[in-house]
C-alpha positions as a printed NumPy array, in Angstrom:
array([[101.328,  80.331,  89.837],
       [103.271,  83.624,  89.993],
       [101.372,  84.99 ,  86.653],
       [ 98.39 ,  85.046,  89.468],
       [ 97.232,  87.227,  92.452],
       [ 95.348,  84.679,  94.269],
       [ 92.461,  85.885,  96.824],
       [ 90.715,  82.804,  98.422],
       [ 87.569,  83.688, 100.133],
       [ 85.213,  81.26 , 101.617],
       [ 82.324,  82.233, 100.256],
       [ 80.566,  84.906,  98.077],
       [ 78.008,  85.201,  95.429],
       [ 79.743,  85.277,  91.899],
       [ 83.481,  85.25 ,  91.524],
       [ 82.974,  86.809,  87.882],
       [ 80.913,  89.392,  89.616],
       [ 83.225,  90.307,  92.46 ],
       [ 85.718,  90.74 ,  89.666],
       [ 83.49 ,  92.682,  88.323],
       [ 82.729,  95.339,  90.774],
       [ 86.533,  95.518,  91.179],
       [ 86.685,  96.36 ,  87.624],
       [ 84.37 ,  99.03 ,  87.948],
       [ 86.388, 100.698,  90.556],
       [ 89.725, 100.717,  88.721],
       [ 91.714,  98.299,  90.987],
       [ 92.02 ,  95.445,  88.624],
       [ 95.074,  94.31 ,  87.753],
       [ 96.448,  91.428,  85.208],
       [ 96.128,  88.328,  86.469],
       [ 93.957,  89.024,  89.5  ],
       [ 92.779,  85.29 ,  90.648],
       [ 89.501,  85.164,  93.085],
       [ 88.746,  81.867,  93.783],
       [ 85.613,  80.487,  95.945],
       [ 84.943,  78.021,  98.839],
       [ 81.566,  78.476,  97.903],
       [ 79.733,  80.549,  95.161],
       [ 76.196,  81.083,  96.508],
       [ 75.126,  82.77 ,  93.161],
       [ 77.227,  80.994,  90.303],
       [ 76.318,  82.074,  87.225],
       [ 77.025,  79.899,  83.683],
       [ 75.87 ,  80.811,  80.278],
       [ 72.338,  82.814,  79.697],
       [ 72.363,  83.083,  83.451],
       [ 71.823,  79.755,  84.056],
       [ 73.157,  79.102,  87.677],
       [ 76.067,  76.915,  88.314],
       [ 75.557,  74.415,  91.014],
       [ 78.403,  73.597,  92.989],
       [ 78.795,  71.336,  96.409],
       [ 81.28 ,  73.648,  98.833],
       [ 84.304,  72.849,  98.988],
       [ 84.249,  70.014,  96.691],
       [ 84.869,  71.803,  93.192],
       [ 87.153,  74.236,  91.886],
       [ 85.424,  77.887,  90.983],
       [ 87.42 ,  80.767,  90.295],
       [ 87.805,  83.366,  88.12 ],
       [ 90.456,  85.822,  86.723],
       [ 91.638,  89.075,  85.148],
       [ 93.346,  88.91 ,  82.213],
       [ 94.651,  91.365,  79.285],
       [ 95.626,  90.012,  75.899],
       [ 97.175,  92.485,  74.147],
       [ 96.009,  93.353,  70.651],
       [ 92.777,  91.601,  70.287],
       [ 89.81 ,  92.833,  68.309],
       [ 86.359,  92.342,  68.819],
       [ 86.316,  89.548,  66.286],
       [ 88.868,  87.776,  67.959],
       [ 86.43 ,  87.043,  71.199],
       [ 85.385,  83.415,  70.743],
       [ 89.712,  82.448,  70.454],
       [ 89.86 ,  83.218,  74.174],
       [ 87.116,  80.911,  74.514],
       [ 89.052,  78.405,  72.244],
       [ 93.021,  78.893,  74.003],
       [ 90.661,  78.616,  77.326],
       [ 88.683,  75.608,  77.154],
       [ 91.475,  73.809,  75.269],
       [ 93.583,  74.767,  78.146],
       [ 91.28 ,  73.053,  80.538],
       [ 91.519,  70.111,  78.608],
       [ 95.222,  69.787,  78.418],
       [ 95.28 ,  69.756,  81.928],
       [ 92.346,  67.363,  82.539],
       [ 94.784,  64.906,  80.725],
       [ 97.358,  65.065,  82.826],
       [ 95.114,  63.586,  85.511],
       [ 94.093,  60.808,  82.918],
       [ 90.592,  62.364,  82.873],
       [ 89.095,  60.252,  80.066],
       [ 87.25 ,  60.608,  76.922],
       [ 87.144,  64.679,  76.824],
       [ 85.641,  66.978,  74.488],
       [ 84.42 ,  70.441,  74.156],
       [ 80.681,  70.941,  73.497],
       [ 79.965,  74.066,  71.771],
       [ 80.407,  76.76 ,  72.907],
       [ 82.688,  76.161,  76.041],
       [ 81.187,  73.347,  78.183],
       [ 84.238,  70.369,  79.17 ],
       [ 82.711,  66.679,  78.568],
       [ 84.165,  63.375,  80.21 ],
       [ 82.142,  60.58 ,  78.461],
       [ 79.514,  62.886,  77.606],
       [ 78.715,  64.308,  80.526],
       [ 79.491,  67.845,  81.699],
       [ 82.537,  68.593,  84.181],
       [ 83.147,  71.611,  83.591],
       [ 82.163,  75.311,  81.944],
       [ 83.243,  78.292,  81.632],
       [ 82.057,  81.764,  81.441],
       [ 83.579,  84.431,  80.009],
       [ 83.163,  88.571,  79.842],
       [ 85.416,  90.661,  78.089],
       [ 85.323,  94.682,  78.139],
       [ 85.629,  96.267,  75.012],
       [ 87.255,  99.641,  73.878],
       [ 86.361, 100.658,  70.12 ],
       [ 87.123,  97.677,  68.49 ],
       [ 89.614,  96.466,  70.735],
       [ 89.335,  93.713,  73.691],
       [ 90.437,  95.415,  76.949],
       [ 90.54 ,  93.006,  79.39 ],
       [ 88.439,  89.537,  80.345],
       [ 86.771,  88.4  ,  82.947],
       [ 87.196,  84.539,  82.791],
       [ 85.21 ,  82.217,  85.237],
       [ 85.953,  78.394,  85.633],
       [ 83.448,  76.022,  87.736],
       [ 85.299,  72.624,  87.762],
       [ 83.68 ,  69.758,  89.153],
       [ 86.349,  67.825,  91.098],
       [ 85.544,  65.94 ,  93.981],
       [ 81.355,  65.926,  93.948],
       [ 79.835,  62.967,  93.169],
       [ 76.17 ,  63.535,  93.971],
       [ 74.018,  65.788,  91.163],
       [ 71.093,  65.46 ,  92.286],
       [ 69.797,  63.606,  89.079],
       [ 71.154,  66.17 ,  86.84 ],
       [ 72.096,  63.377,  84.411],
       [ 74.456,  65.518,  82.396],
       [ 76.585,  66.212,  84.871],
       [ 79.667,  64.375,  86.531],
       [ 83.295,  65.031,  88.381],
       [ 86.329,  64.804,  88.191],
       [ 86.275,  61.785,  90.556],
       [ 83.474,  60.371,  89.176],
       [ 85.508,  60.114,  85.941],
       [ 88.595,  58.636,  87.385],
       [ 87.66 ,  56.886,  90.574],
       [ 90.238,  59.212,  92.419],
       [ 90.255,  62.259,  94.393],
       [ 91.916,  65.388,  94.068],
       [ 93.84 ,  68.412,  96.141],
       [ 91.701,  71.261,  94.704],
       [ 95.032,  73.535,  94.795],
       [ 96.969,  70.878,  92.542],
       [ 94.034,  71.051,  90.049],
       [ 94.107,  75.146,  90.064],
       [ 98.083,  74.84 ,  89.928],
       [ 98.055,  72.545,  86.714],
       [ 95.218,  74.776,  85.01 ],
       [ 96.88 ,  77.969,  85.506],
       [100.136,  76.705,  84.014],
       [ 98.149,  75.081,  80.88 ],
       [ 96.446,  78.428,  81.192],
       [100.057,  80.174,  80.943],
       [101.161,  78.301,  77.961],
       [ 97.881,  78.409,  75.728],
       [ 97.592,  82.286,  76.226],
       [101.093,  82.748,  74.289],
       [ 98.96 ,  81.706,  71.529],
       [ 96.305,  84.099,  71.962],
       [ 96.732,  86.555,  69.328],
       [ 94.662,  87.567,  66.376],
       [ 97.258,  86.02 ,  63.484],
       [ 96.572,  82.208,  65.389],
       [ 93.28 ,  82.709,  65.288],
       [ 92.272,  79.706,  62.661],
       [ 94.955,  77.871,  64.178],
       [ 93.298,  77.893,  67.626],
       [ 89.612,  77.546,  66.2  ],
       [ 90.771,  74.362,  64.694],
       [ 92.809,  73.205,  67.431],
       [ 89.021,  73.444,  69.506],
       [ 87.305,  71.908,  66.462],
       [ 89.291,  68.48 ,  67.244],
       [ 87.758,  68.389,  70.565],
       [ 84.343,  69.179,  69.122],
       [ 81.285,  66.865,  70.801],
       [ 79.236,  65.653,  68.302],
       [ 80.779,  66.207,  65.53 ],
       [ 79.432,  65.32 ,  62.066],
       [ 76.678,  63.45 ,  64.422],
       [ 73.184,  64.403,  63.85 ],
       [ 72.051,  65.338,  67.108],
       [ 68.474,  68.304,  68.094],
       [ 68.772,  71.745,  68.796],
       [ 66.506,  74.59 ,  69.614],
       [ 65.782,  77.901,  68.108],
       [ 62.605,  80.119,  69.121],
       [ 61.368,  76.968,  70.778],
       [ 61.352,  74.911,  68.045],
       [ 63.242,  72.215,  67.506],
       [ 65.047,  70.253,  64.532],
       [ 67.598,  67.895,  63.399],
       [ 71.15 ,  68.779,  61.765],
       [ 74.243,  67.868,  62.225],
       [ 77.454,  69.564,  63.343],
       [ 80.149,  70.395,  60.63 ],
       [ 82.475,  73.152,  62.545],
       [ 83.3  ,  76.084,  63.565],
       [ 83.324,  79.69 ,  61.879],
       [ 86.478,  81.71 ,  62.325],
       [ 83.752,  83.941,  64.187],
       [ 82.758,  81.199,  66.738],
       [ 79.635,  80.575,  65.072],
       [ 78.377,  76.958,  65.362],
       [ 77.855,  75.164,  61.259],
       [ 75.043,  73.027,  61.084],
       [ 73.878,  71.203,  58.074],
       [ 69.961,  70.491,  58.396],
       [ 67.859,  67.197,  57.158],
       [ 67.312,  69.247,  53.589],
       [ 71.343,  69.616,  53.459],
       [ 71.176,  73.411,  54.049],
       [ 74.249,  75.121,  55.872],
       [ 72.754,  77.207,  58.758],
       [ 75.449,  79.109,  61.166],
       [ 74.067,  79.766,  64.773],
       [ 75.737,  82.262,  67.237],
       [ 75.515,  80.665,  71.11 ],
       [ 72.413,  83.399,  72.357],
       [ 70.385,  82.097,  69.486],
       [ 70.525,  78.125,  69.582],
       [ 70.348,  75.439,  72.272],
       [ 71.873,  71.509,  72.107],
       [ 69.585,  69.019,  73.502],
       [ 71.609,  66.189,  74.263]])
């Protein structure tokens, strides 16, 4: 873990938003690592919160910079990121994984693990990212969020938080030489592999209403590629569309 400055606090609000404010006053550096006993605050995408028993899970998040990305290269962090995650998850024999769009982790359907990330953008080039991982490890009781699930759960065995962060960072490591605007359709379909629900009609949600289509890919620009009941192609970016499932 040497790529990483690691600061373990016991508990704080948001780790993306303590990374943040450290941002904002010029003192962060690449590969600045805050990671949480307890995030009283945790945020997930369109602020949903992320709900996490102390000192059970794994949430963290870090600074990185990769060099020469453009705006339209976001959603490949996203891809090298959560196809990191999964790499490692493997390792530990966590079993039946897939990603479902746009960066939620799925063992046997139900959700382990997201991630949340923020990048800062200079003209049309990415600056930095703020990358946030909640990782459910050693939990076991969701209060009837039947969705969601554990690490332990999944395997029947529990697990040193620090060896889980160790094994992520190094998948982390070793996806991120990849990261770079001429591998883009190479990671995009490395992520579409993992894909839940793939060519499966499943419901979504726009505006409130909802419909039937079924999932054919993944733009190069991250957008989601549905094919509706009347065979229409329709292309959804993650703000405007919601999987019930």
């Amino acid at each position: 873990m040497s790529n990483f400055n690691i600061i373990k606090l016991d508990a704080i609000s948001s780790t993306n938003d303590w990374l943040k404010e450290k941002y904002d006053k010029n003192t962060c550096m690449d590969g600045d690592l805050i990671w949480a006993n307890e995030q009283t605050m945790g945020r997930g995408q369109k602020s949903n919160k992320w709900l996490s028993e102390p000192g059970k899970n794994l949430t963290f998040s870090f600074f990185k910079v990769l060099k020469s990305l453009k705006v339209n290269d976001q959603f490949i962090i996203n891809c090298s990121v959560s196809t990191a995650i999964i790499n490692a998850l493997k390792k530990i024999h966590v079993p039946n994984l897939s990603l479902k769009w746009p960066n939620d982790i799925l063992s046997d359907d139900k959700k382990i693990c997201g991630v949340l990330i923020e990048n800062y953008i200079k003209g049309d080039a990415i600056v930095g990212s703020i990358i946030g991982v909640g990782l459910n490890i050693n939990q076991t009781d969701f209060n009837n969020i039947k969705c969601a699930s554990s690490v332990l759960n999944k395997t029947g065995k529990e697990f040193d938080l620090e060896f889980i962060l160790n094994l992520l960072l190094n998948s982390f490591m070793e996806s991120f030489k990849f990261c770079k605007s001429e591998s883009k359709e190479y990671l995009i379909r490395e992520y579409e592999k993992l894909l839940f629900a793939k060519n499966r009609l499943s419901k979504f949600e726009v505006n409130n209403q909802t419909f039937n289509a079924t999932i054919m890919g993944i733009d190069l620009d991250g957008k989601l590629v549905l094919q509706n009941e009347k065979k229409e192609i329709l292309m959804f970016s993650n703000s405007t569309i919601k999987m019930i499932y």
